[in-house]
C-alpha positions in Angstrom: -4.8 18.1 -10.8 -3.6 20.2 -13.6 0.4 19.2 -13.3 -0.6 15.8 -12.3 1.0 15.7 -8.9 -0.9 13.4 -6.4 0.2 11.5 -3.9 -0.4 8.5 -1.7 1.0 8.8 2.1 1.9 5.5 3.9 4.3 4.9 6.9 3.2 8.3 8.4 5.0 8.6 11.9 2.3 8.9 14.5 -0.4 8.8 11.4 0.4 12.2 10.6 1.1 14.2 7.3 0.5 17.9 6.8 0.2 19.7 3.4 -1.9 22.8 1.7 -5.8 23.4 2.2 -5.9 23.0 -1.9 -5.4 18.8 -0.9 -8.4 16.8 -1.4 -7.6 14.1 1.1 -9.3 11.1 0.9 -9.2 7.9 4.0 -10.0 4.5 3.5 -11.4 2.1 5.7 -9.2 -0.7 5.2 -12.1 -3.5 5.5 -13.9 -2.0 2.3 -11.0 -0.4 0.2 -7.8 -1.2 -0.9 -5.7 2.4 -0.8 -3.3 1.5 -3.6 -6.1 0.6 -5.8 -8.5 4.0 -4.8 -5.0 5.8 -5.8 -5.1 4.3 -8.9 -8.4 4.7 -9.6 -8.8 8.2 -9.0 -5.4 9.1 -11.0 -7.0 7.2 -14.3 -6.9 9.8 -17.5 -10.4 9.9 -17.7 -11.1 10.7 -13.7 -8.5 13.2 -14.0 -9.8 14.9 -17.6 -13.7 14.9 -15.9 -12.0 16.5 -12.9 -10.3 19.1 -14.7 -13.5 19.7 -16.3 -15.4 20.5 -13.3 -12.5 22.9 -12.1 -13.7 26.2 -10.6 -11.3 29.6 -9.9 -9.6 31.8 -11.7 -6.6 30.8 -14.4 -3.2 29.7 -11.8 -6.0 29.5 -8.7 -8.1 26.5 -10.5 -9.6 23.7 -8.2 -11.2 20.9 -8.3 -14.4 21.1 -5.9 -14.5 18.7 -3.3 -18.1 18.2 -4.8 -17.1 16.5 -7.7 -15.3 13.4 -5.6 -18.1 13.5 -3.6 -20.4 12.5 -6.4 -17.5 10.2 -8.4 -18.4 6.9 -8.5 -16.0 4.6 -7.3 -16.7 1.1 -8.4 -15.6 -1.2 -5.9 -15.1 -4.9 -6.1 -14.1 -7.5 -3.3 -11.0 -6.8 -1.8 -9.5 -9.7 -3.4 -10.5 -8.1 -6.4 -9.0 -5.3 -5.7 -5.5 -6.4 -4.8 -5.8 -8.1 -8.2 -6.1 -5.3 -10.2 -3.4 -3.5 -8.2 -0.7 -6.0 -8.6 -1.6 -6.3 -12.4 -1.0 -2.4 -12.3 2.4 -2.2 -10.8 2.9 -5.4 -12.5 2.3 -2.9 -15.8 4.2 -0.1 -14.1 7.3 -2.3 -13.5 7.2 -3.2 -17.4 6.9 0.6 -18.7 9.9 1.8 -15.9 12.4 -0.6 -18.1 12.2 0.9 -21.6 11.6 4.4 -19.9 14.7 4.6 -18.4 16.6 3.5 -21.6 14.6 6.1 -23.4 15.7 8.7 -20.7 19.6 7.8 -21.1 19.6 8.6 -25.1 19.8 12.3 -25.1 22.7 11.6 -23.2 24.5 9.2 -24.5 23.6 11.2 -27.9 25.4 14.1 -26.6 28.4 12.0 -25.3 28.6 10.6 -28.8 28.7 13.8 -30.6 31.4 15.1 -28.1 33.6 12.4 -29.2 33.0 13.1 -32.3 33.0 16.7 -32.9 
């Protein structure tokens, strides 16, 4: 929680991943829950600053205890709904990756300039 990494694990051969103890893993039944949109959910700024919140353990040791996801509440609208609010996500995310990646080439071409120049 505190560097931000998550992850969401699809395709698995046989169904399987492995990872660290300090995972919270979380399974959906398909019938009730979109996964893409419980992914998104739980990775929202304020889920993650109320999570960091609740962390318990020493400073580099800090978790987040399973107890607070298992009191989270999780909204959760009709599947339809749900697959509506994922693609207007990604539909977002595709918009943001654009200018991000132009933004990310600048310091280069910046330097590239300045080498030709100087």
């Amino acid at each position: 929680m505190e560097n931000g990494k998550c992850a969401l694990a699809t395709n698995l051969t046989n169904g399987l991943a492995l990872g660290s103890s300090e995972f919270h893993v979380f399974r959906t039944d398909n019938d009730k829950i979109n996964t893409k949109y419980l992914f998104t959910l739980l990775n929202r700024k304020s889920v993650r600053i109320e999570a960091e919140r609740n962390m318990t353990g020493a400073s580099g040791h800090r978790r987040v205890p399973i107890a607070f996801y298992e009191s989270l509440e999780i909204p959760i609208p009709s599947l339809a709904e749900q697959q509506k609010i994922v693609s207007d996500v990604e539909e977002l995310e595709k918009k943001i990756a654009e200018p991000q990646a132009t933004i990310d080439a600048i310091p280069a071409q910046k330097v590239a300039v300045l080498k030709k120049y100087l």
